[in-house]
N, C-alpha and C positions, 0 to 999 in steps of 0.2 A: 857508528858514532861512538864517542866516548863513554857512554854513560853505558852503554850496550856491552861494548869491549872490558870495562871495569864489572859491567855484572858476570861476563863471561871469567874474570880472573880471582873474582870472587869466591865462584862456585870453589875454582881450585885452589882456591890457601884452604876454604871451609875441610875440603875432602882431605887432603895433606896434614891439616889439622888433629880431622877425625882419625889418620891414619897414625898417627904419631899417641894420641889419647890411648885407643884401641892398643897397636902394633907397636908401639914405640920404636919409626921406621929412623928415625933422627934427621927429616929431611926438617929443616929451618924453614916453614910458613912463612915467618913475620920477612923475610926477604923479599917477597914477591910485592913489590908495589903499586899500587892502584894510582891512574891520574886525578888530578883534581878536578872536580865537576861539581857544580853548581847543582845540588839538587832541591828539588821543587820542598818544600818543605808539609808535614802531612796534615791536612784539616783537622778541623775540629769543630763538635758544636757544642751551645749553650745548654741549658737546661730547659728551656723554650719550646729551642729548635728540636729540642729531643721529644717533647712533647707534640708539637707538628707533623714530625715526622711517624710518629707511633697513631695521629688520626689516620695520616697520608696509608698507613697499611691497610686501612680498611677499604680505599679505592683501588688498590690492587691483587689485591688478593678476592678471587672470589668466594671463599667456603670459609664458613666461621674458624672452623680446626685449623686452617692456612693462615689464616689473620692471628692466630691465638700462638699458634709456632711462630712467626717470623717477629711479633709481640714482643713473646720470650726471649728470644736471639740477639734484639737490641737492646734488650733493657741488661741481659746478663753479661753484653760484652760494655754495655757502657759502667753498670754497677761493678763488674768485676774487676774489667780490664782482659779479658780473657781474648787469645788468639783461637785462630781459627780453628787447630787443633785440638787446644784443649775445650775449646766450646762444645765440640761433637764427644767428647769423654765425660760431660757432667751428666751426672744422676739424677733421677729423682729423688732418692733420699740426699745426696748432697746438698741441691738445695733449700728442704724441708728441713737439713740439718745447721742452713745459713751458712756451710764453708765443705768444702772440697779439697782432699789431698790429689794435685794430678802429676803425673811424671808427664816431663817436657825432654827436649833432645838431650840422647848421651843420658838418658836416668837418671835424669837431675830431678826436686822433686819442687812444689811450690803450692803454697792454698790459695783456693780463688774464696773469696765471701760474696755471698748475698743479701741482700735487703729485705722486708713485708713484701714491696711491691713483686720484686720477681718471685713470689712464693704464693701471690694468690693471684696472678695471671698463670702460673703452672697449675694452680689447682681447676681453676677454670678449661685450662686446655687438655687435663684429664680427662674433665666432668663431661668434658664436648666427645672424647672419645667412646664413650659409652654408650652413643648412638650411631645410627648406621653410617660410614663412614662415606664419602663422595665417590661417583664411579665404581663403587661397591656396592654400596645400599643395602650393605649388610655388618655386623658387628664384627671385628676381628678382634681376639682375644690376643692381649698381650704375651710378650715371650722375654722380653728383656727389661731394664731397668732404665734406660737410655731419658734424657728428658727432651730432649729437641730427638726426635725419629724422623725415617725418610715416612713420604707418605706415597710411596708409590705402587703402584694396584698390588706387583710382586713381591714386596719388601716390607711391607705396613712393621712398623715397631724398629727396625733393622738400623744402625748406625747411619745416620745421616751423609749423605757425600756431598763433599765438597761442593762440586759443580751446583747443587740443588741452592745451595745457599747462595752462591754466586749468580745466580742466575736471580732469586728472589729481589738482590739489592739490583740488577741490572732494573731489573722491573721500576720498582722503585724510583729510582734516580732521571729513570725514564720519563716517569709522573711527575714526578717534582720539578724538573729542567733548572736546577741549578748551578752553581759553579762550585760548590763544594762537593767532593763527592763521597758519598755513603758506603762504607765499606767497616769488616769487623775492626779492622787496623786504625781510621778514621776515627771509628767508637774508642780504640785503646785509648787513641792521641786524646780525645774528649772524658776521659777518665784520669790520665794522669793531670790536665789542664784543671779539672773539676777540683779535686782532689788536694794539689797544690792552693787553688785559691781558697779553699776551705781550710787552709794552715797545716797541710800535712807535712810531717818531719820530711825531706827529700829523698835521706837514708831510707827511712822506713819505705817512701811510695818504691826507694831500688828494689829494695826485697818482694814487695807485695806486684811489682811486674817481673821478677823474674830478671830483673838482668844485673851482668858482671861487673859494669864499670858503673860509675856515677852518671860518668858526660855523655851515655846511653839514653839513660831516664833524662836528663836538661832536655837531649831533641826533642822528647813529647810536648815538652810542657810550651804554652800559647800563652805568651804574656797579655793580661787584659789590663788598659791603662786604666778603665775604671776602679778596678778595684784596687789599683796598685797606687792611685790618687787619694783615694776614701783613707788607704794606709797609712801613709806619706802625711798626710793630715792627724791621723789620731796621734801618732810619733809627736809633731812635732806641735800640736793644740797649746800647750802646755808649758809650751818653751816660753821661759821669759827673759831677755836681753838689758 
């Protein structure tokens, strides 16, 4: 299909790109044209539904530690804005420090911030470490700094992967059976939306996601007519003809 064939042509301006950055091979990227394709445009939710969905964790997840990590996961990608990658490179002292230097692709560099909330559901999912862990039933002594860790029998502490997180939302979405669907990317797009309606400069939200163009950051943002009504009204209360 088109949208398949455009992700496969993708890949290659991306790599030609990197090779030209890197190797300065002079092969011209921007040549390669993608068709046009209608794509699905990315969810988003409310402040609400963010709340609903952080009860919903505790129906799927069995073990308090598991509810208290995957907790942590939504609130930091929805507070932050953070992708997949740099979610697994936040620290514990970054977020005790309310911000985070992380290098993203090509050693580019960017800060994620944190909020109270995700700093005392981390302190929480410490506090739960310090007893004997599920399927262990015994205490394992930390070794890294890591704040989201894998919890798996062989890995306890260890950089979380991918798959484990992907698999947590699969769970999830599963429970919930809705037509939105739950993902860290989902959270980004429910961060820049958040964000925006709380009057944030658009410039400023470019920087604080990380990205190069402007009309990158507009895709995220999810226009809500409520509040764009409420606006539209104080603007003009005052007007008199």
């Amino acid at each position: 299909c088109s949208w398949t064939i455009n992700q496969k042509l993708l890949v290659i301006k991306h790599f030609f790109e990197y090779m030209n950055y890197i190797y300065d091979i002079g092969i011209d990227y921007r040549k390669i044209k993608l068709n046009k394709v209608k794509y699905r445009t990315g969810d988003y939710f409310t402040e609400e539904e963010i709340r609903e969905i952080l009860k919903a964790i505790d129906k799927t997840e069995k073990y308090r530690i598991n509810q208290l990590r995957f907790k942590l996961i939504v609130l930091v990608c929805f507070v932050s804005g953070s992708r997949l990658n740099e979610l697994r490179q936040i620290t514990i002292k970054g977020i005790k420090n309310w911000k985070q230097k992380i290098v993203w692709k090509w050693d580019k560099e960017r800060y994620l911030f944190f909020n109270r909330e995700c700093i005392e559901v981390l302190e929480e999912y410490i506090e739960e470490q310090q007893r004997p862990l599920p399927r262990l039933w015994r205490i394992v002594k930390r070794i890294n700094d890591y704040a989201i860790c894998s919890h798996w029998y062989n890995s306890f502490w260890d950089m979380i992967w991918k798959q484990a997180i992907t698999e947590m939302f699969k769970k999830l979405n599963k429970y919930l059976k809705r037509d939105k669907i739950i993902t860290c990317h989902t959270l980004r797009h429910s961060f820049a939306t958040f964000m925006v309606d709380h009057w944030t400069n658009v410039f400023h939200l470019k920087e604080l996601m990380g990205h190069e163009k402007i009309n990158t950051t507009a895709w995220y943002y999810h226009r809500n007519w409520n509040i764009l009504y409420t606006e539209q009204q104080q603007v003009f209360s005052q007007l008199v003809i």
